[in-house]
DRENVEX-627281 format. One record per residue (C-alpha): chain; residue number from 1; x, y, z. Coordinates in Angstrom, 1 decimal. Layout:
LUMRO   c     k        X        Y        Z
LUMRO   A   NUM        X        Y        Z
...
//
This chain:
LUMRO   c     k        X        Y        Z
LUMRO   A     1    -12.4     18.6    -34.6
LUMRO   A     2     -9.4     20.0    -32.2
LUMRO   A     3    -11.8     22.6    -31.3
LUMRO   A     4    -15.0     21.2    -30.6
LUMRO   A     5    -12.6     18.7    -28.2
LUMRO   A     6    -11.1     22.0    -26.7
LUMRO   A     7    -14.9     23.1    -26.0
LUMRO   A     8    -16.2     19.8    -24.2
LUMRO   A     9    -13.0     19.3    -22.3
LUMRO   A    10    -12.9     22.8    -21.2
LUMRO   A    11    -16.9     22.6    -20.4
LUMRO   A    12    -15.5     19.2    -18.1
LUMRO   A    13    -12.8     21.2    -16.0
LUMRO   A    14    -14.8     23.6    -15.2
LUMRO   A    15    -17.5     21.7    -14.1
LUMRO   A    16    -15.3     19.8    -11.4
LUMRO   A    17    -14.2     23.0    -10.7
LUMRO   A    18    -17.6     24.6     -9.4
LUMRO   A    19    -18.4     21.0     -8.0
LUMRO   A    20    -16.1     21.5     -5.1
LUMRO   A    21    -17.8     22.8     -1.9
LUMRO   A    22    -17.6     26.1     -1.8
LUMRO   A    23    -15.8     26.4      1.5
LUMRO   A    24    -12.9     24.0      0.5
LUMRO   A    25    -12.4     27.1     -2.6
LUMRO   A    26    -10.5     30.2     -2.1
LUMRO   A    27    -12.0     33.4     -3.5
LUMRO   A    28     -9.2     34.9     -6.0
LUMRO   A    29     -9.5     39.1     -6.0
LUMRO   A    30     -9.5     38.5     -9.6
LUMRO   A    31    -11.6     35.6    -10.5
LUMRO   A    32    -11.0     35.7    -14.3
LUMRO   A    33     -7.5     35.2    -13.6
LUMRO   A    34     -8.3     32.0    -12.1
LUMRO   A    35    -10.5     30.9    -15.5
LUMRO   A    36     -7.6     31.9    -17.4
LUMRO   A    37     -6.1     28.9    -15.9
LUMRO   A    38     -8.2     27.1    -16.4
LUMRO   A    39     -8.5     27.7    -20.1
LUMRO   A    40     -4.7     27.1    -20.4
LUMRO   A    41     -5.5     23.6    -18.7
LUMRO   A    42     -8.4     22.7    -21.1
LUMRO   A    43     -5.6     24.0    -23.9
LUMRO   A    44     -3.0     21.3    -22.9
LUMRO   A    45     -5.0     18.4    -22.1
LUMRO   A    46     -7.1     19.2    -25.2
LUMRO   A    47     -4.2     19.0    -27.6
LUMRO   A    48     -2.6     16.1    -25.3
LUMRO   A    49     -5.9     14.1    -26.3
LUMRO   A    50     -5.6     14.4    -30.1
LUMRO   A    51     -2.1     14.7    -30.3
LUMRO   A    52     -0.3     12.7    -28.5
LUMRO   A    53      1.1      9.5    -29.9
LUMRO   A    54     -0.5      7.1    -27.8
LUMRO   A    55     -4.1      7.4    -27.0
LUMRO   A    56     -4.5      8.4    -23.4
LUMRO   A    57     -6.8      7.6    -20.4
LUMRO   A    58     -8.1     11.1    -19.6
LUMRO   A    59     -9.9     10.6    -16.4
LUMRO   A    60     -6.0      9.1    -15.2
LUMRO   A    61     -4.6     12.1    -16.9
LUMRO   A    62     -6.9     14.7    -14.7
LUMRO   A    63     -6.3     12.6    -11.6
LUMRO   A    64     -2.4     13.1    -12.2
LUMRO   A    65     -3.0     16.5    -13.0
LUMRO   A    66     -4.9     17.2     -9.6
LUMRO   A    67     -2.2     15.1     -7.5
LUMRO   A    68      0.5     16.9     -9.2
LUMRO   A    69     -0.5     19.9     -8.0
LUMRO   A    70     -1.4     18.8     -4.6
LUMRO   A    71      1.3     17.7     -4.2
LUMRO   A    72      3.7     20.7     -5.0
LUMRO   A    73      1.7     21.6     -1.7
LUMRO   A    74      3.1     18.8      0.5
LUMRO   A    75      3.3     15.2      0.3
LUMRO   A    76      0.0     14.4      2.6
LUMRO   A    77     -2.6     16.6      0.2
LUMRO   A    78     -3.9     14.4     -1.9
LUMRO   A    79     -6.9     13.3     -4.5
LUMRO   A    80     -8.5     10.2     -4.0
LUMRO   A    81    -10.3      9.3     -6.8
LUMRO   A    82    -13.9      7.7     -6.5
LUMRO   A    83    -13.5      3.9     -6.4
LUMRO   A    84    -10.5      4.3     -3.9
LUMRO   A    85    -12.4      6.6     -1.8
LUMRO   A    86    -15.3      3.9     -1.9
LUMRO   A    87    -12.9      1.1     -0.8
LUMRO   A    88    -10.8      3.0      1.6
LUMRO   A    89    -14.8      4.6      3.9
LUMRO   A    90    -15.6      0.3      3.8
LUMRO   A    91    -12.1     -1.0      4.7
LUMRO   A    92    -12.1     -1.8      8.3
LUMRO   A    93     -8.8     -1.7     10.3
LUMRO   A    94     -6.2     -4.6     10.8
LUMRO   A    95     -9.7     -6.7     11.1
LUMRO   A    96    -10.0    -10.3      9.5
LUMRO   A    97    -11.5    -13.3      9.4
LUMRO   A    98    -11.2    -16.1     11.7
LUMRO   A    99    -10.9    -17.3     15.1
LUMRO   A   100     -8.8    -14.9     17.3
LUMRO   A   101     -6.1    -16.3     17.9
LUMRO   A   102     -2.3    -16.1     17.5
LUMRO   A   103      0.1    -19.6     17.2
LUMRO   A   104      2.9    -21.0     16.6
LUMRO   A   105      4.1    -24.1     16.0
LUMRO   A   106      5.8    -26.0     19.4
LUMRO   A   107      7.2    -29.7     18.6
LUMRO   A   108      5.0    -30.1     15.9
LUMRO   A   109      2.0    -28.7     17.3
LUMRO   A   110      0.3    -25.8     17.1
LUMRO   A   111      0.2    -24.0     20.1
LUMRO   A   112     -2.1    -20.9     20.8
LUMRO   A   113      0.7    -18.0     21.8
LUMRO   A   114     -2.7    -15.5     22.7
LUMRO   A   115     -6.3    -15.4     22.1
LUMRO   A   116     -7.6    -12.3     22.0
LUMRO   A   117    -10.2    -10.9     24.6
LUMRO   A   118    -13.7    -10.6     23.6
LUMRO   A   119    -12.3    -13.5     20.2
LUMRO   A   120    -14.6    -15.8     19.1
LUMRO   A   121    -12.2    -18.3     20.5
LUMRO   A   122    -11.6    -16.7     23.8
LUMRO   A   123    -15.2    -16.8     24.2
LUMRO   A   124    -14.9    -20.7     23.4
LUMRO   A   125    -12.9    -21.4     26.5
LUMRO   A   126     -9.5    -21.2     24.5
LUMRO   A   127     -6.4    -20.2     26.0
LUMRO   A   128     -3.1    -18.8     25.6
LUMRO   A   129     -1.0    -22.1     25.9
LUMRO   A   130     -3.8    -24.6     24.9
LUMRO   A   131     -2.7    -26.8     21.9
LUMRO   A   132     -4.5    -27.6     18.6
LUMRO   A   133     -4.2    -30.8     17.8
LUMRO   A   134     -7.1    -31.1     14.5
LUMRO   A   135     -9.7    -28.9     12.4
LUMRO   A   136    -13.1    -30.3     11.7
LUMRO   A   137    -11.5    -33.7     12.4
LUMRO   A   138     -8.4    -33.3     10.5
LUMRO   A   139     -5.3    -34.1     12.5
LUMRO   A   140     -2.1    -30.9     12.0
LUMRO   A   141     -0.1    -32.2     14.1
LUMRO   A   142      3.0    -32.3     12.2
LUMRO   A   143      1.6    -30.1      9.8
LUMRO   A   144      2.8    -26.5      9.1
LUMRO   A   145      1.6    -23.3     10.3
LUMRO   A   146      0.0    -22.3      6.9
LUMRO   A   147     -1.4    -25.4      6.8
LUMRO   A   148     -3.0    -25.6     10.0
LUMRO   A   149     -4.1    -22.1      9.7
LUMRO   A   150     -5.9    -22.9      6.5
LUMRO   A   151     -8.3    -25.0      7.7
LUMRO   A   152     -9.4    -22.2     10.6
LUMRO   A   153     -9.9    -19.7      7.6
LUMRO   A   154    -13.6    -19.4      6.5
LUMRO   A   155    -16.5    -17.2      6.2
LUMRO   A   156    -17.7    -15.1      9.0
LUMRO   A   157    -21.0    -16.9     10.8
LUMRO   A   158    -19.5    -20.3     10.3
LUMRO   A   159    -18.3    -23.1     13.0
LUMRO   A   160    -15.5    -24.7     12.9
LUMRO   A   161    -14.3    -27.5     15.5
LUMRO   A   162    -10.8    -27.8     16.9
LUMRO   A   163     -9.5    -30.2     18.9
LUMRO   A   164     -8.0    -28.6     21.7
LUMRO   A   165     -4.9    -30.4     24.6
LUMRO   A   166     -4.9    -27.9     27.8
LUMRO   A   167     -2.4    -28.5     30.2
LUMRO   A   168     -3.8    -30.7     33.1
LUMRO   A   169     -7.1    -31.4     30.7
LUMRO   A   170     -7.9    -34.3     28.2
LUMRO   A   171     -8.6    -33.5     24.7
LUMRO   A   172    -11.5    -31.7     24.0
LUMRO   A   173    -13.5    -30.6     20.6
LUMRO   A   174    -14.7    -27.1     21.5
LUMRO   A   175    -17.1    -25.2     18.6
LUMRO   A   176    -16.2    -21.7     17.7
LUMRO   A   177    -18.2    -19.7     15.4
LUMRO   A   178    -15.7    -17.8     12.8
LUMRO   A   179    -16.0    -13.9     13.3
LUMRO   A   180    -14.4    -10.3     12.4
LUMRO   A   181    -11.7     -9.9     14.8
LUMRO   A   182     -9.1     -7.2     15.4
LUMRO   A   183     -5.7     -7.9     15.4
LUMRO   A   184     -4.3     -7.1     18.7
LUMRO   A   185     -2.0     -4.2     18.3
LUMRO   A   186     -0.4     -4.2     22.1
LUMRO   A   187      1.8     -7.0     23.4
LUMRO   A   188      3.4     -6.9     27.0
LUMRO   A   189      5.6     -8.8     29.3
LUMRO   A   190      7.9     -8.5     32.0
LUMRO   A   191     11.4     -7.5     31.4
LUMRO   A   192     14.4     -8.1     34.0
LUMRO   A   193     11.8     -6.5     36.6
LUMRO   A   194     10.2     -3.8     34.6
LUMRO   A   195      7.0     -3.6     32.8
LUMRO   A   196      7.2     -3.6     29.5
LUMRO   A   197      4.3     -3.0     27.0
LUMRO   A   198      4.9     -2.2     23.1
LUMRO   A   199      2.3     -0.5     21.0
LUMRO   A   200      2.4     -1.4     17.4
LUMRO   A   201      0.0      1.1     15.9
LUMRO   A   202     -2.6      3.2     16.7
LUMRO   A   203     -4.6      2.3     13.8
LUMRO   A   204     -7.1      0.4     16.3
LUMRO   A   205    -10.0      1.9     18.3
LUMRO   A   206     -9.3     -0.5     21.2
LUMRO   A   207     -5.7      0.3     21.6
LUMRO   A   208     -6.2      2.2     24.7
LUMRO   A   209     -8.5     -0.3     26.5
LUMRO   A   210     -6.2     -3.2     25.2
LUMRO   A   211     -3.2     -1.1     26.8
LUMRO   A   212     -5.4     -0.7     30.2
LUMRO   A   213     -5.8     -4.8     30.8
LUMRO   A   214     -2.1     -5.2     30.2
LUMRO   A   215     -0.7     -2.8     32.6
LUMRO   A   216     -3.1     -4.1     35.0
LUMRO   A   217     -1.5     -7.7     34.5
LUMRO   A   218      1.7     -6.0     34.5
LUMRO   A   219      0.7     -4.6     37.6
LUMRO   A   220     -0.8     -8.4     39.1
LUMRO   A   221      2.7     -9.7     38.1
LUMRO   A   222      5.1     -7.3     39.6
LUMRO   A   223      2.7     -6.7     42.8
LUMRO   A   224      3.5     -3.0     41.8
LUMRO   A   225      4.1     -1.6     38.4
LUMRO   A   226      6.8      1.5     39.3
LUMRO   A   227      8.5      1.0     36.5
LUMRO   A   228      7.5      0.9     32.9
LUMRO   A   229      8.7      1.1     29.2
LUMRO   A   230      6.3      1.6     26.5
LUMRO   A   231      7.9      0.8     23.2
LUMRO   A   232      6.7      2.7     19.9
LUMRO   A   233      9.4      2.1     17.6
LUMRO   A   234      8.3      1.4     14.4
LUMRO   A   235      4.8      2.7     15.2
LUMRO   A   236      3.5      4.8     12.2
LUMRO   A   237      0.4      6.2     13.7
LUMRO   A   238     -3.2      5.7     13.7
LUMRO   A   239     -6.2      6.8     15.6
LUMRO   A   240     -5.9     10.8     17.2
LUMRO   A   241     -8.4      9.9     19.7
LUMRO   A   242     -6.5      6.8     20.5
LUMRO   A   243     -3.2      8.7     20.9
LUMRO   A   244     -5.0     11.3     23.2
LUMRO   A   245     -6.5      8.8     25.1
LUMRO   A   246     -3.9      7.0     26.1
LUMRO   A   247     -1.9     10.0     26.8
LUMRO   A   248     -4.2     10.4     29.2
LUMRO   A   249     -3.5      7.1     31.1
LUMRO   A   250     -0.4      8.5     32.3
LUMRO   A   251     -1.5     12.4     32.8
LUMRO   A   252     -3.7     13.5     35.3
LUMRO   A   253     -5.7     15.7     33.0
LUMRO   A   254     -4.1     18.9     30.8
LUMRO   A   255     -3.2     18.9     27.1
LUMRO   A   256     -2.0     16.6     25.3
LUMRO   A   257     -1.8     18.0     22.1
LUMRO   A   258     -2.7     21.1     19.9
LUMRO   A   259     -3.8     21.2     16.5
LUMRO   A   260     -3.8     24.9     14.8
LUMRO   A   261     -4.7     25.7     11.3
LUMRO   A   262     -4.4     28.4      9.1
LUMRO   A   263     -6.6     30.7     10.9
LUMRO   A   264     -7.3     30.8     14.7
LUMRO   A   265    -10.4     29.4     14.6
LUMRO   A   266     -9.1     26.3     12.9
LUMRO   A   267     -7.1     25.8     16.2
LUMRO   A   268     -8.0     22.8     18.6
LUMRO   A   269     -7.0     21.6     21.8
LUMRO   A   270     -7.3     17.8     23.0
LUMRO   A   271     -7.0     17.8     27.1
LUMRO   A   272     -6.4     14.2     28.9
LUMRO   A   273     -9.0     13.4     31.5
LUMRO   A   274     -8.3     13.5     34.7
LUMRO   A   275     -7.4     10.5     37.0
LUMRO   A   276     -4.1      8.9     35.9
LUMRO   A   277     -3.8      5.2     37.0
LUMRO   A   278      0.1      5.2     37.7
LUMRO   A   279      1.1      8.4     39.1
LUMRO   A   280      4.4      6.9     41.0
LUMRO   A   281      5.3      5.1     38.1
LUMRO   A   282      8.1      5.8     36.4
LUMRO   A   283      7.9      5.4     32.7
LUMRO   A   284     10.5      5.3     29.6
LUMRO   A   285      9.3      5.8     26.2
LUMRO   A   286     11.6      4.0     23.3
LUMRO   A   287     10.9      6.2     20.0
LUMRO   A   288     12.6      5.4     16.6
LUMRO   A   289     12.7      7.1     12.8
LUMRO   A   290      9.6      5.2     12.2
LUMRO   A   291      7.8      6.5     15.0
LUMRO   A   292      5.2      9.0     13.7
LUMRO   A   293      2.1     10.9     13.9
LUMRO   A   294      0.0      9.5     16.9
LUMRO   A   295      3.2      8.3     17.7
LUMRO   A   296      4.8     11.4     18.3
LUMRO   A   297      1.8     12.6     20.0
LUMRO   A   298      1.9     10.6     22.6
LUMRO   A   299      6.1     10.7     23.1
LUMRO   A   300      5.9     14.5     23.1
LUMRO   A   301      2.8     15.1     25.7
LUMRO   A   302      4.7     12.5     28.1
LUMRO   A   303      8.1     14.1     27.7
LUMRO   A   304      6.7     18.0     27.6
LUMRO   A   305      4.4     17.0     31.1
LUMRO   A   306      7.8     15.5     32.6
LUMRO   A   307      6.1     11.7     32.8
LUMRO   A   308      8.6     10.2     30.5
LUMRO   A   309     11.7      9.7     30.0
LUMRO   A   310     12.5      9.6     25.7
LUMRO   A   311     15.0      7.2     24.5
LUMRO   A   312     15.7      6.2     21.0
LUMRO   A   313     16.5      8.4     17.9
LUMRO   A   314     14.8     11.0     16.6
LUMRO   A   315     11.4     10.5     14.9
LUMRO   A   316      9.6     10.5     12.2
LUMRO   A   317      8.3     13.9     12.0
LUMRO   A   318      4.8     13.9     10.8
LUMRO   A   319      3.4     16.6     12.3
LUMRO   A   320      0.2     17.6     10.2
LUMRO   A   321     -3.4     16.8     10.0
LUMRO   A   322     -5.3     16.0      6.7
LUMRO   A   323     -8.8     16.6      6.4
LUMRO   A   324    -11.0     14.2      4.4
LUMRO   A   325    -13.2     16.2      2.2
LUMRO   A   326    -15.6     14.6     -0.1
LUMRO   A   327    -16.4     15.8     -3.8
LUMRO   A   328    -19.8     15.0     -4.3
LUMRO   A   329    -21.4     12.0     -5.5
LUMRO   A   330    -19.2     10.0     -7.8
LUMRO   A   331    -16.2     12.5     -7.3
LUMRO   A   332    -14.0     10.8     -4.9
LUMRO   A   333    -12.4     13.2     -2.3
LUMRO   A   334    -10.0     15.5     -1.0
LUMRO   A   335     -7.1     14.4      1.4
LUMRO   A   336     -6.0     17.8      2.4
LUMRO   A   337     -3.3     18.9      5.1
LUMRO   A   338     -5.5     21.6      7.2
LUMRO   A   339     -3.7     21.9     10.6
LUMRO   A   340     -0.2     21.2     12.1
LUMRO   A   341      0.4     19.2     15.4
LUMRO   A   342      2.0     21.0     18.5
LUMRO   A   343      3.0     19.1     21.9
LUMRO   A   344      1.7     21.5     25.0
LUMRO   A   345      4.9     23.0     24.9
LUMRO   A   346      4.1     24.6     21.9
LUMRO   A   347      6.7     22.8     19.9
LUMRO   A   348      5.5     21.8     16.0
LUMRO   A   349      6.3     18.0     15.5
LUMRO   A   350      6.2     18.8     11.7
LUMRO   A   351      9.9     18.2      9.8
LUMRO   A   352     11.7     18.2     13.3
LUMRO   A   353     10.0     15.1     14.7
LUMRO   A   354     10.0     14.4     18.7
LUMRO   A   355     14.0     14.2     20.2
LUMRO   A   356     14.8     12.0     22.8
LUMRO   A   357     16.0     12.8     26.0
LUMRO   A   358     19.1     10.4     25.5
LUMRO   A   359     20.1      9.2     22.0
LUMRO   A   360     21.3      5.8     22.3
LUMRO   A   361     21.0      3.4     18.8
LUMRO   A   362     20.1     -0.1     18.4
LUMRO   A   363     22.9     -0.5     15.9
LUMRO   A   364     26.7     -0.3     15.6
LUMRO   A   365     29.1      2.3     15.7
LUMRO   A   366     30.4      2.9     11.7
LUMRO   A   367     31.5      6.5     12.8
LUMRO   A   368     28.8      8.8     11.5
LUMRO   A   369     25.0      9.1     11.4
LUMRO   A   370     23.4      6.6      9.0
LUMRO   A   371     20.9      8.5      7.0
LUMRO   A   372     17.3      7.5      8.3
LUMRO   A   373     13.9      8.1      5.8
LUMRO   A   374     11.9     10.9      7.8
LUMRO   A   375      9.0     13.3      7.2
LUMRO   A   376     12.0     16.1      6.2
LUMRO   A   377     12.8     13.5      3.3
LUMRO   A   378      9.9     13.2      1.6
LUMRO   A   379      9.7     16.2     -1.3
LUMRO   A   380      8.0     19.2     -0.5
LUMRO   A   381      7.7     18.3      2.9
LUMRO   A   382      5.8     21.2      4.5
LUMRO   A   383      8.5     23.6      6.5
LUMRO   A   384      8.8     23.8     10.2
LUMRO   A   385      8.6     27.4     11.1
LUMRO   A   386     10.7     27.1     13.6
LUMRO   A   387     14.5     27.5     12.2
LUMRO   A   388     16.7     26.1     15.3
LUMRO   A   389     18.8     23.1     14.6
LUMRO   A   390     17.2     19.9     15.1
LUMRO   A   391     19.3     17.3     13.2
LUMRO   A   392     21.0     15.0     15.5
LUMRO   A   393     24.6     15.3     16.4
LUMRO   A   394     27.2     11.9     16.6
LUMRO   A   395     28.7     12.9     19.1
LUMRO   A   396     25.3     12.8     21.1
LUMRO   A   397     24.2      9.0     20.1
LUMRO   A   398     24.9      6.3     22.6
LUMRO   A   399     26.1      3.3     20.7
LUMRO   A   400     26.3     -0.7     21.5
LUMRO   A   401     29.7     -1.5     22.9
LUMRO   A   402     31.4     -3.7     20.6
LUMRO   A   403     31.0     -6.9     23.6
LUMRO   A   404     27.1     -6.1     23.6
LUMRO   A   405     25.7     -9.5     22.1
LUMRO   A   406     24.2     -8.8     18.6
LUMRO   A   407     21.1    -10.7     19.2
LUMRO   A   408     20.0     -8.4     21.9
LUMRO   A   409     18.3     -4.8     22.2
LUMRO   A   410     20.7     -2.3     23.2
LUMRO   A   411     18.1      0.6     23.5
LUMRO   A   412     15.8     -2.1     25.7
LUMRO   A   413     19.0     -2.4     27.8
LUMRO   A   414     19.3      1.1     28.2
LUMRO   A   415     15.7      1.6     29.0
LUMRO   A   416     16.0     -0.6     32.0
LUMRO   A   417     19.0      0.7     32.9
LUMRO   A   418     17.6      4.3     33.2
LUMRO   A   419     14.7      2.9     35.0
LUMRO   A   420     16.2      1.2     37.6
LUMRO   A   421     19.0      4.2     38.6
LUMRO   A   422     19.5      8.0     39.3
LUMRO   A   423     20.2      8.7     35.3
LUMRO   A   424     15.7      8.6     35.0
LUMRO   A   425     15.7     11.5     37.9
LUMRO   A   426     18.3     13.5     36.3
LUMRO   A   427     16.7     13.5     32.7
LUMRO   A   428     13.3     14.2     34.1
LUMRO   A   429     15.3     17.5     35.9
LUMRO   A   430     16.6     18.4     32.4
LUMRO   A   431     13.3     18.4     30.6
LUMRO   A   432     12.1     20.8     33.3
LUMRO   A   433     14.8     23.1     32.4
LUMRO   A   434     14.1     22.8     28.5
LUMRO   A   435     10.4     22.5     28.6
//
């Protein structure tokens, strides 16, 4: 019995073994070695099936097997199996159901903070500001957010009718036909006399246009936009072609990033186009630990071109590319790391992460560094060939003053500071020397 299972589960492992594409599999000098392995595999999980004391779910042993070994690798390889793969190619990004807009609630009513451009609401005639006052005839006024939200909710293609209050208009019902609609991932505002626009992710692939219309009503408000902050704390990445293009808002052409593999025709370059729209503007970029991937990207072509000014804390790190290579038919797929991120300076993001220009922190002063989660936590993290020092120093971090108020951004504060005297001249000077 133990053998004729050895036999078929053997026969199994190596048939997903010759099932993978033949240019994701490296060509041993001796190949029976490799089926020795294999053999010892078929062995383990042979006796594991008939032995152990609990039956066990083979296909979820293999897949643990696979991922174990991935990721001895580095954290980012992994195997997805086929229903995930399935789910993850139909999952659209930050979309959902509904009308398009954002609210809150405003002495007891529900008031619209922003309706997204090119919404289903927007398209309406609904506002940023307007006030809902009833769904489909049912008054929320006085009603809570999750309830009034719950009555907006519905299947794509269908109408709903909501009673809207403008400012300077009488209550109108106004139709809008429930759609797919993105979740806007850039919010902006002026701040003491600076523009200020914050990126949440690049997970979106209208990030960069989104990011276009609010510096240009930045622009509308200040009568000049010469100053600017663009805030990706927090920002975990997205979209590589969203990250380059945006980039290339601010450069007037050149790389923005490089991507080189194992060999040298793995490498890639991605170059801004030319035409930047605010080439006297001076910009600050606020980074934090959980700034990463296209994140980093765009923080380290700004600050390597000398059209940003960094401020924040070291980030995240995650400087390498995985490749999304599918199995075969029913097989799932491969999520494995290929290539490693460099900023035109030829600096590898990887482990080290992009460092700010000044270190300033948005929290207290408790005398030393507070350990932060980053790429160069994570086990097996893949290593940085470059060996300098990159760990930030205490003595280098700018903390709040213990009069700053608690309930406001220190690093913000800074940001405008630097903005608005000499200190943004003399760090653009420095990177020059450095970069």
């Amino acid at each position: 019995m133990r053998r004729s299972l050895w036999n078929m589960t053997k026969l199994g492992v190596l048939a997903l073994a010759v099932t993978l594409p033949p240019s994701a599999i490296a060509v041993d000098k001796d190949p029976d070695a490799i089926y020795s392995q294999f053999d010892i595999f078929a062995d383990v999980l042979a006796i594991v099936q008939n032995e152990y004391v609990e039956e066990v779910d083979t296909s979820s042993l293999i897949e643990n097997a696979l991922n174990g070994a991935l990721h001895a690798l580095d954290p980012h390889s992994t195997y997805v199996p086929p229903v995930t793969f399935t789910e993850q190619r139909e999952a659209v990004r930050r979309e959902y159901g509904g009308l398009g807009i954002e609210i809150q609630s405003e002495g007891g009513l529900v008031k619209v903070n922003y309706a997204i451009e090119d919404g289903p609401a927007y398209e309406a005639g609904i506002r940023s500001g307007d006030l809902i006052t009833a769904v489909d005839g049912t008054d929320i006024r006085g009603k809570s957010l999750d309830e009034a939200v719950s009555g907006m909710r519905g299947l794509k293609g269908e109408p709903v009718t909501v009673t809207v209050l403008s400012p300077g208009k009488a209550s109108r019902d106004i139709v809008v036909v429930r759609d797919t609609v993105r979740g806007r991932a850039i919010r902006h505002r002026v701040e003491n006399g600076v523009g200020y626009v914050q990126i949440e992710t690049f997970n979106n692939d209208k990030v960069t246009i989104d990011t276009q219309r609010a510096l240009a009503d930045l622009d509308k408000q200040l009568g000049k936009l010469d100053k600017l902050i663009i805030d990706l704390r927090g920002n975990r990445g997205g979209l590589l072609t969203e990250s380059v293009s945006l980039s290339g808002l601010f450069l007037d052409g050149g790389e923005v990033l490089s991507a080189r593999g194992r060999d040298a025709s793995d490498n890639e370059r991605y170059n801004a186009e030319a035409g930047e729209l605010y080439p006297d503007a001076k910009i600050v970029i606020l980074m934090s630990p959980g700034s990463a991937s296209a994140a980093e990207i765009v923080a380290g072509a700004l600050q390597d071109r000398g059209r940003a000014v960094v401020i924040g804390r070291r980030s995240f790190g995650k400087g390498s590319v995985q490749s999304v290579i599918p199995l075969g038919l029913e097989e799932g797929a491969l999520r494995l790391t290929t290539q490693r991120y460099y900023t035109p300076s030829g600096q590898s993001i990887q482990g080290r992460g992009i460092h700010p220009d000044l270190f300033v922190s948005i929290l207290e002063d408790t005398g030393e560094i507070r350990k932060r989660f980053r790429e160069d936590s994570l086990r097996n993290f893949l290593i940085n060939p470059d060996e300098t020092d990159y760990e930030e120093r205490y003595e280098d971090i700018l903390y709040p003053p213990e009069t700053f108020p608690k309930d406001e951004d220190f690093q913000l504060h800074k940001a405008v500071e630097v903005l608005k005297t000499s200190q943004y001249d003399r760090l653009i000077a420095a990177q020059e020397e450095r970069y």
